[in-house]
C-alpha positions as YAML, in Angstrom:
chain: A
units: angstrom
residues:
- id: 1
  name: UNK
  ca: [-2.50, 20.66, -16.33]
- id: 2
  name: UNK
  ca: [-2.58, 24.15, -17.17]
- id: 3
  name: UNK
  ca: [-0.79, 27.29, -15.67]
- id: 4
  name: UNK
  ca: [-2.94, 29.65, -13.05]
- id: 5
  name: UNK
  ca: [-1.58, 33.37, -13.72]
- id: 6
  name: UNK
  ca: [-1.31, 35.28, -10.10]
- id: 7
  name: UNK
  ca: [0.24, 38.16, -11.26]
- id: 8
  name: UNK
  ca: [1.78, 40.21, -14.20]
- id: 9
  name: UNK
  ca: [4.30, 38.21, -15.77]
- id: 10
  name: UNK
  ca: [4.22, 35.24, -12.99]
- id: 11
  name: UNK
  ca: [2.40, 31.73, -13.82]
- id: 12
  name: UNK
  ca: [2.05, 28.73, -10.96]
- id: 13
  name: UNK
  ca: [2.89, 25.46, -13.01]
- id: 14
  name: UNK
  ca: [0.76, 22.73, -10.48]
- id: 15
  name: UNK
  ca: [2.32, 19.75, -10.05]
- id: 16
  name: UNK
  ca: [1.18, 17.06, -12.01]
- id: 17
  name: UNK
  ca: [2.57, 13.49, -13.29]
- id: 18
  name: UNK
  ca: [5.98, 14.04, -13.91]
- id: 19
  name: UNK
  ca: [7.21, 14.94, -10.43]
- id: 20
  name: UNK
  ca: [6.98, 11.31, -10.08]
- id: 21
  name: UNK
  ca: [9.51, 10.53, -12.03]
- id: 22
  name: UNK
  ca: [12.41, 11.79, -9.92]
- id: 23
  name: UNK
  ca: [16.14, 11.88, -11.64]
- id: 24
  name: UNK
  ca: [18.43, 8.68, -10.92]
- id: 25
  name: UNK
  ca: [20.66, 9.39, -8.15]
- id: 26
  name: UNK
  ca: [23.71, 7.99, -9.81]
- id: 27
  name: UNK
  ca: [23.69, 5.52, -12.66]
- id: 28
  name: UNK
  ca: [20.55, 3.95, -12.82]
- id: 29
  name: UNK
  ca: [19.51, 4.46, -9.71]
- id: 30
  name: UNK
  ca: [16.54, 6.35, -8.09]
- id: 31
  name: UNK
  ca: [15.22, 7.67, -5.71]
- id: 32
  name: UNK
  ca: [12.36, 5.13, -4.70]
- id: 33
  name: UNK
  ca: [14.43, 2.20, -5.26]
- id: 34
  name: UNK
  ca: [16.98, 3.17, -2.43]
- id: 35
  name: UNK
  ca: [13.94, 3.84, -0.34]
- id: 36
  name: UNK
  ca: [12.66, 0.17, -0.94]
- id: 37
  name: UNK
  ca: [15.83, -1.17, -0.21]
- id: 38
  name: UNK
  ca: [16.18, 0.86, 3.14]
- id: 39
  name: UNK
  ca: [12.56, 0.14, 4.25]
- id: 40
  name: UNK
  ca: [13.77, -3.18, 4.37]
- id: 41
  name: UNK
  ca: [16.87, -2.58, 6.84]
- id: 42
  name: UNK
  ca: [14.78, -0.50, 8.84]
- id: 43
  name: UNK
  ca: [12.20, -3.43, 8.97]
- id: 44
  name: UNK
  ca: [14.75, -5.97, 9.61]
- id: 45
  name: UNK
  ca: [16.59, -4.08, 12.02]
- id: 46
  name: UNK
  ca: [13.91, -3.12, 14.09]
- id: 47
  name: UNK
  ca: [12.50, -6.80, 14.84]
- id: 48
  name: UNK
  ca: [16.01, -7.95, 15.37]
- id: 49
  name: UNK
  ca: [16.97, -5.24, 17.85]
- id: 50
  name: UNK
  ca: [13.68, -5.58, 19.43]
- id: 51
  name: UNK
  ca: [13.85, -9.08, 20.10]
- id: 52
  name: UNK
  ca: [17.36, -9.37, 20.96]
- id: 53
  name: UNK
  ca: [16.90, -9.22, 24.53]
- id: 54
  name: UNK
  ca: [13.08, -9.90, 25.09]
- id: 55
  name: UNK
  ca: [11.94, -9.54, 28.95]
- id: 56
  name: UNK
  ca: [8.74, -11.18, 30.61]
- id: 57
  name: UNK
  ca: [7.96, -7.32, 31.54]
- id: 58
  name: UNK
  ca: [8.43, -5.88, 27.51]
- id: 59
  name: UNK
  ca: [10.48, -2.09, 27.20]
- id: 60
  name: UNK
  ca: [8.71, 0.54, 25.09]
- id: 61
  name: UNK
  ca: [10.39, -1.06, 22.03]
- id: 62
  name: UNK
  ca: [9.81, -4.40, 22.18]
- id: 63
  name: UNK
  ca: [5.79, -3.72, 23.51]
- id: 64
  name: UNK
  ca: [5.67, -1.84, 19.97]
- id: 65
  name: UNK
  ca: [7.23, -4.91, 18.18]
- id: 66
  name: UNK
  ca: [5.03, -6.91, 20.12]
- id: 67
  name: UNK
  ca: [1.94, -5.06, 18.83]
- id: 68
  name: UNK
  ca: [3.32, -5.20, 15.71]
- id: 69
  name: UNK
  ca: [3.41, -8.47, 15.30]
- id: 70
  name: UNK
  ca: [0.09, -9.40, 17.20]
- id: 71
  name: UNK
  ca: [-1.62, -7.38, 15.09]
- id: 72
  name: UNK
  ca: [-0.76, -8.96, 11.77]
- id: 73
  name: UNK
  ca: [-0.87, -12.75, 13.15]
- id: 74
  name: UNK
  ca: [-4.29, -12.35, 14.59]
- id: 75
  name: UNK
  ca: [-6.41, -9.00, 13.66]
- id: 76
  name: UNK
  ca: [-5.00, -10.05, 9.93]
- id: 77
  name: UNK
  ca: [-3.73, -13.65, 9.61]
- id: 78
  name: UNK
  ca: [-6.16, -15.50, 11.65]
- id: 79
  name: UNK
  ca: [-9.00, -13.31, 11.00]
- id: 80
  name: UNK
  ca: [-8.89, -14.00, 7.25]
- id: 81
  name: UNK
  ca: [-7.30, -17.41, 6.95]
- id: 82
  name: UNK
  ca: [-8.67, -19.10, 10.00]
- id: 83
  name: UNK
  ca: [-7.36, -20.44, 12.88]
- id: 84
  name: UNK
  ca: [-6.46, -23.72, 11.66]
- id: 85
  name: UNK
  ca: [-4.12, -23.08, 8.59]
- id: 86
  name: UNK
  ca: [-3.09, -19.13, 9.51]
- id: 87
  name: UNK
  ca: [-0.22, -19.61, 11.26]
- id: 88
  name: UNK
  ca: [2.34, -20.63, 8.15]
- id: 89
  name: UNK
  ca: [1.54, -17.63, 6.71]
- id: 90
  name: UNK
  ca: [2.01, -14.99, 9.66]
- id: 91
  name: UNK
  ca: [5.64, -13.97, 8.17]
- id: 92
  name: UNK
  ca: [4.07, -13.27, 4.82]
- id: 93
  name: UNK
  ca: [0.99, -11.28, 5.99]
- id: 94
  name: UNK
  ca: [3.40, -9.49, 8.69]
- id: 95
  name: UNK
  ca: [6.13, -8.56, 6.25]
- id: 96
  name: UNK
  ca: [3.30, -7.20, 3.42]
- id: 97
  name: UNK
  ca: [2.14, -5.12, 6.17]
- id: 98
  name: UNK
  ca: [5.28, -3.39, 7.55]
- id: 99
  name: UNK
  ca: [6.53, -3.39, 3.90]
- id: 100
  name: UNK
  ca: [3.83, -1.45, 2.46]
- id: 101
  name: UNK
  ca: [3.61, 0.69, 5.83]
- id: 102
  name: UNK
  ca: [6.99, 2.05, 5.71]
- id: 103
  name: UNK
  ca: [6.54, 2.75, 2.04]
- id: 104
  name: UNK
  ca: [3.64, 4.50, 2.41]
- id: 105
  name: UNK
  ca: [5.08, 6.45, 5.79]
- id: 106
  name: UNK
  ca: [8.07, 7.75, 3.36]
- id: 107
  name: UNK
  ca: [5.09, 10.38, 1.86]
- id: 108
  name: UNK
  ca: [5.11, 12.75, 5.41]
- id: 109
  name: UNK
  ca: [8.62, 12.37, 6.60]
- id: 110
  name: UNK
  ca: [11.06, 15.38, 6.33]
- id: 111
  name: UNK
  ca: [13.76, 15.70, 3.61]
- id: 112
  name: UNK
  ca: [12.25, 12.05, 2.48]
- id: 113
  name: UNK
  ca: [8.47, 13.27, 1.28]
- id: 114
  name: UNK
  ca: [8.02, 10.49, -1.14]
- id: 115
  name: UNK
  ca: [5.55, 7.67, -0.69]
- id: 116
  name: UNK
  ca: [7.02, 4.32, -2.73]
- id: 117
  name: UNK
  ca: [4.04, 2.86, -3.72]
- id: 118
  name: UNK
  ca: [3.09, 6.18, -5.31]
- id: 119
  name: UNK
  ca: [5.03, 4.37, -8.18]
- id: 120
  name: UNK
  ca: [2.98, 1.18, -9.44]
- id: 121
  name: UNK
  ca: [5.65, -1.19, -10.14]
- id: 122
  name: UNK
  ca: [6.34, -1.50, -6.33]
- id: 123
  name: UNK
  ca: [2.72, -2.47, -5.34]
- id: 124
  name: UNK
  ca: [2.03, -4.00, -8.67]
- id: 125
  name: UNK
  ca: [5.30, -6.77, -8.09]
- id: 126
  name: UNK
  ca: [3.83, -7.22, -4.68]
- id: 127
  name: UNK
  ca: [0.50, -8.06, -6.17]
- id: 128
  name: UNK
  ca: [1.78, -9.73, -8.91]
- id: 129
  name: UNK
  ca: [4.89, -11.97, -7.98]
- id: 130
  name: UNK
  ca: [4.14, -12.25, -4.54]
- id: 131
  name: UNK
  ca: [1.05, -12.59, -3.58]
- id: 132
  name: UNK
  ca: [-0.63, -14.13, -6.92]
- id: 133
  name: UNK
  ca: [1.38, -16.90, -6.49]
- id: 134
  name: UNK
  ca: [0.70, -17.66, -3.14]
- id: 135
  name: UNK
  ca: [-2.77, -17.95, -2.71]
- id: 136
  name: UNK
  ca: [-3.11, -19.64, -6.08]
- id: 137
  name: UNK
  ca: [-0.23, -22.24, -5.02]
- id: 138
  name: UNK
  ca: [-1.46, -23.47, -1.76]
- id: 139
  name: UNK
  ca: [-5.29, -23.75, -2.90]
- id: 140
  name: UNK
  ca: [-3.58, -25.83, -5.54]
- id: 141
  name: UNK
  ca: [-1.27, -27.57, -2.84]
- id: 142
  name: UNK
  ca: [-4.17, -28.39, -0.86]
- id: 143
  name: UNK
  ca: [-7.07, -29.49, -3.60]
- id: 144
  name: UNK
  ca: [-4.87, -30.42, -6.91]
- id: 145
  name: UNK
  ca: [-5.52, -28.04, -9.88]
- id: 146
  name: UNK
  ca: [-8.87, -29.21, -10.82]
- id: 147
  name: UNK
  ca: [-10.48, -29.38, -6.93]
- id: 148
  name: UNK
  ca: [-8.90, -26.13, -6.77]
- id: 149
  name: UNK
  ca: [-10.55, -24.30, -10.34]
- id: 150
  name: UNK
  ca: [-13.72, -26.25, -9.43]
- id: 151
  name: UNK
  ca: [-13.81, -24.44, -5.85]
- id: 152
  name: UNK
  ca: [-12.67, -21.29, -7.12]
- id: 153
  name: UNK
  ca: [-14.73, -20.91, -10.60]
- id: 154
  name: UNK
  ca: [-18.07, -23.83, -9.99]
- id: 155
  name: UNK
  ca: [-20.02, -22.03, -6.47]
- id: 156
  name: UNK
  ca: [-21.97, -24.83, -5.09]
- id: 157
  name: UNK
  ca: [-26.04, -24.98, -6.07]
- id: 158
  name: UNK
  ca: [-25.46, -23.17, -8.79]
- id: 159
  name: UNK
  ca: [-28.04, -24.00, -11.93]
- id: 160
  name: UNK
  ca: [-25.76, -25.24, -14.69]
- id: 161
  name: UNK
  ca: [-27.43, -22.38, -17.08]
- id: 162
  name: UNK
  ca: [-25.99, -19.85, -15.13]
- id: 163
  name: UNK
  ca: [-22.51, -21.62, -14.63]
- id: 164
  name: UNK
  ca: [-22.34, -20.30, -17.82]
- id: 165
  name: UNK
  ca: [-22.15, -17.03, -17.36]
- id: 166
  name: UNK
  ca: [-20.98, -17.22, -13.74]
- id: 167
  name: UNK
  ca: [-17.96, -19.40, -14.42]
- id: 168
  name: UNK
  ca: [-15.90, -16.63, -17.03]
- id: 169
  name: UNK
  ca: [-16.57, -13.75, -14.78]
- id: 170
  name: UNK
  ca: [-14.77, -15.87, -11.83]
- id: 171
  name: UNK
  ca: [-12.34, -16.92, -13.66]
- id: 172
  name: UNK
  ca: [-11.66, -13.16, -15.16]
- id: 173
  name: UNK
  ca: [-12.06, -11.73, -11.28]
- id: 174
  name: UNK
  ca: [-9.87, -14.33, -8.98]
- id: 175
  name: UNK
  ca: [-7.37, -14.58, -11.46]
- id: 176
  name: UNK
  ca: [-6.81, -11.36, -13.26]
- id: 177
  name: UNK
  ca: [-8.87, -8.45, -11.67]
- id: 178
  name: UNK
  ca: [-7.82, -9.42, -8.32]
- id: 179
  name: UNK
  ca: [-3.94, -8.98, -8.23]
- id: 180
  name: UNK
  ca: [-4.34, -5.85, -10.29]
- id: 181
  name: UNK
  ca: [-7.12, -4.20, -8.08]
- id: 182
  name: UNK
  ca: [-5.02, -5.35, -5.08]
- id: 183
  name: UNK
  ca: [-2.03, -3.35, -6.59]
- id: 184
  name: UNK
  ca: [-4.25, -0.20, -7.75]
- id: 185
  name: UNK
  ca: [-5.47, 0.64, -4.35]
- id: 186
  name: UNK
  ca: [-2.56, 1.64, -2.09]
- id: 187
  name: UNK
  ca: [-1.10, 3.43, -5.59]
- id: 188
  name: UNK
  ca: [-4.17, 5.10, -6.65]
- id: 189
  name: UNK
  ca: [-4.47, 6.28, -2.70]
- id: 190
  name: UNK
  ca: [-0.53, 7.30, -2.35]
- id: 191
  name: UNK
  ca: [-0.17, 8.65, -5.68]
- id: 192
  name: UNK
  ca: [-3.27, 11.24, -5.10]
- id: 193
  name: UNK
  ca: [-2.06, 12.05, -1.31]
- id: 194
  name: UNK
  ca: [1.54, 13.08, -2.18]
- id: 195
  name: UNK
  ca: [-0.39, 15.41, -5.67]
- id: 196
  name: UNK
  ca: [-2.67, 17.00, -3.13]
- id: 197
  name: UNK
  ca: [0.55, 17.70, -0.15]
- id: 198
  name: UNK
  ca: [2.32, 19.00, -3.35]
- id: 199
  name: UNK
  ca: [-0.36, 21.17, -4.67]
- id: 200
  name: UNK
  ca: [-0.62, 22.91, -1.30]
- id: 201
  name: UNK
  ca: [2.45, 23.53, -0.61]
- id: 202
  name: UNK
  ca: [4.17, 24.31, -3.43]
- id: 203
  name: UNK
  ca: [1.10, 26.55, -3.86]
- id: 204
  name: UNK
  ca: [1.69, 28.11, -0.60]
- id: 205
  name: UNK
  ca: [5.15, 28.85, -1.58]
- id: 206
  name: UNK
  ca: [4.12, 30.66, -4.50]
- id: 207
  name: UNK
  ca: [1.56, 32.40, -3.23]
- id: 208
  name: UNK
  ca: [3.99, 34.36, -0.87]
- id: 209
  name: UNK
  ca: [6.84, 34.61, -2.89]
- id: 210
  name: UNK
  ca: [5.21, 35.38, -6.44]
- id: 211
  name: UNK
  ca: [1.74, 36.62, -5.99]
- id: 212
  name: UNK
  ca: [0.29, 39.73, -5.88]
- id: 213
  name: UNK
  ca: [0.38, 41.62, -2.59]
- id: 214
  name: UNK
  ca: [-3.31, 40.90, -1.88]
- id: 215
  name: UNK
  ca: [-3.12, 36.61, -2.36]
- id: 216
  name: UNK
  ca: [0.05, 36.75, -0.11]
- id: 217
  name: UNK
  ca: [-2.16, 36.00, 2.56]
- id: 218
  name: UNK
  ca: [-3.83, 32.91, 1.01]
- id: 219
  name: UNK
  ca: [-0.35, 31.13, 1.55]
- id: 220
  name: UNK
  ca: [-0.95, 30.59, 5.12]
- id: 221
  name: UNK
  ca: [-4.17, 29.05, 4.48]
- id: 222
  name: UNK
  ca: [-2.42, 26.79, 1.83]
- id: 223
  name: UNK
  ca: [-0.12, 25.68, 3.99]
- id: 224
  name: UNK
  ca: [-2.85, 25.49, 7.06]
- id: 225
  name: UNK
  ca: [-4.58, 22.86, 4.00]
- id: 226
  name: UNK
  ca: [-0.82, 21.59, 3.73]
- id: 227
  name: UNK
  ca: [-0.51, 20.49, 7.55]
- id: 228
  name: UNK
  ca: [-4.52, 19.12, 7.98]
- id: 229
  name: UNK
  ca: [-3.65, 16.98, 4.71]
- id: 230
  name: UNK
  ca: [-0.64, 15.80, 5.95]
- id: 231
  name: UNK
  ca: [-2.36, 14.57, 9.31]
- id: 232
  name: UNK
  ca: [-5.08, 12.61, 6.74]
- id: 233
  name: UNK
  ca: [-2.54, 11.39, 4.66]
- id: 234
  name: UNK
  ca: [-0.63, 10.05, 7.79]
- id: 235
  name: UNK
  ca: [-4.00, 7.78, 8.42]
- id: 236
  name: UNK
  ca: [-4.42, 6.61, 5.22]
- id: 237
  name: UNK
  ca: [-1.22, 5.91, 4.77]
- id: 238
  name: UNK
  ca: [-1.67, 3.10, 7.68]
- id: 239
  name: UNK
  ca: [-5.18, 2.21, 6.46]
- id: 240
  name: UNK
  ca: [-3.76, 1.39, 3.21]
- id: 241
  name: UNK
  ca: [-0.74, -0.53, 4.47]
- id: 242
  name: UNK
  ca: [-3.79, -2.78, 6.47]
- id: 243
  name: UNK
  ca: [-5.76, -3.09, 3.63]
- id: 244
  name: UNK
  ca: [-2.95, -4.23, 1.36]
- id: 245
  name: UNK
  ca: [-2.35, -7.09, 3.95]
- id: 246
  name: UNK
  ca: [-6.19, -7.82, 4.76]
- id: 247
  name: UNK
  ca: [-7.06, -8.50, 1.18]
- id: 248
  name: UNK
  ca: [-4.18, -10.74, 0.38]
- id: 249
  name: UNK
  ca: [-5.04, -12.54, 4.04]
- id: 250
  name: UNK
  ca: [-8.47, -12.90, 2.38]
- id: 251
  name: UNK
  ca: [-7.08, -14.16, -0.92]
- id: 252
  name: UNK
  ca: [-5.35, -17.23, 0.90]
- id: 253
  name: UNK
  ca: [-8.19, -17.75, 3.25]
- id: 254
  name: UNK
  ca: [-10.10, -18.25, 0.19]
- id: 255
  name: UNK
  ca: [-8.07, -20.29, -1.78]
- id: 256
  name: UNK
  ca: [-7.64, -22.83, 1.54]
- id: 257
  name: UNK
  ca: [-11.58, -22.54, 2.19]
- id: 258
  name: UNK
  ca: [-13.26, -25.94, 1.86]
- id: 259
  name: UNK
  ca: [-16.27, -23.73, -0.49]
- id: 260
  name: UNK
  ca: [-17.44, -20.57, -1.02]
...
């Protein structure tokens, strides 16, 4: 990116790429990996302490755990697998959910202020190793390989001229595009978020403490931008967390479906 010049002498370098790649914190160790590793205490710990002592009349605590976890098994799980076959996979869909959710929550919280799966090896080995493997495994599991390929790459009443054509592009969507595009969504959507929160408010801070007398002014308007963003980012930060377990709830409830 290039360098906006505010006043004599004074240049506003905008954030860009490299403030992604954050300094290890001791040996190899960074930033983002200590967050994924504490996003999963913080998971853990809060379904353990919730349920610990469960009551036929919930506390505040264990409603939200309850909502939690009602709203992955059916407005995500059963919705997309069906109600037959969903319920083996409720701890999978559940745990990509709250995963990705506190990862993405990391972008707006104080002293934190860094989203994980801004950085696309974290969404990408979710896509990849986790949920690849899954939905191909039990469509495989439940039709053998070649029911399963035949479902999955042959649509039914088809003309055999255009299996042709059709066949490679399913085979080049289900079982490449899919994982990656799975992956590229909540890090194309965190990665922007946290480069627009940074551009305002690092702009802001300029802007009063470097501009000219005249732009000092614009800084409260930056950081106005700064605090409305933040409030967005908040919401898609949750949207994307859904999304992220929708589509691979989809991706199994495909692979189990009888046709397509």
């Amino acid at each position: 990116m290039g360098r906006l010049v505010l006043a004599e002498g004074d240049t506003f370098n905008p954030p860009g790429v490299k403030d992604f790649f954050l300094p290890p914190i001791f040996g190899d160790v960074t930033k983002p990996m200590v967050l994924v590793v504490l996003s999963v205490v913080i998971i853990a710990a809060f379904f353990l302490i919730t349920s610990r002592n469960l009551k036929v009349v919930p506390s505040k605590w264990q409603f939200a755990a309850e909502s939690v976890y009602d709203f992955g098994r059916n407005n995500i799980a059963r919705d997309q697998i069906g109600s037959k076959e969903f319920q083996p996979f409720v701890p999978l869909v559940l745990s990509l959910f709250t995963f990705v959710l506190v990862n993405n929550i990391y972008g707006i919280i104080p002293f934190i202020q860094f989203p994980t799966m801004s950085k696309i090896a974290f969404p990408l080995a979710l896509a990849v190793l986790v949920v690849y493997p899954v939905y191909h495994g039990v469509g495989i599991k439940k039709f053998g390989l070649g029911g399963y390929l035949k479902n999955q790459l042959i649509p039914p009443g088809v003309p055999k001229p255009v299996l042709l054509l059709l066949t490679p592009i399913e085979l080049f969507l289900k079982f490449l595009v899919d994982p990656i595009t799975l992956a590229i969504r909540v890090f194309a959507a965190m990665f922007a978020g946290h480069l627009i929160l940074l551009v305002f408010t690092l702009g802001g801070e300029y802007l009063l403490l470097h501009a000219a007398v005249p732009l000092k002014p614009v800084s409260i308007v930056a950081w106005a931008f700064a605090i409305a963003m933040t409030f967005l980012e908040a919401f898609i930060q949750v949207l994307q967390a859904y999304i992220f377990a929708l589509l691979a709830a989809s991706y199994i409830g495909r692979a189990l479906a009888e046709d397509h």
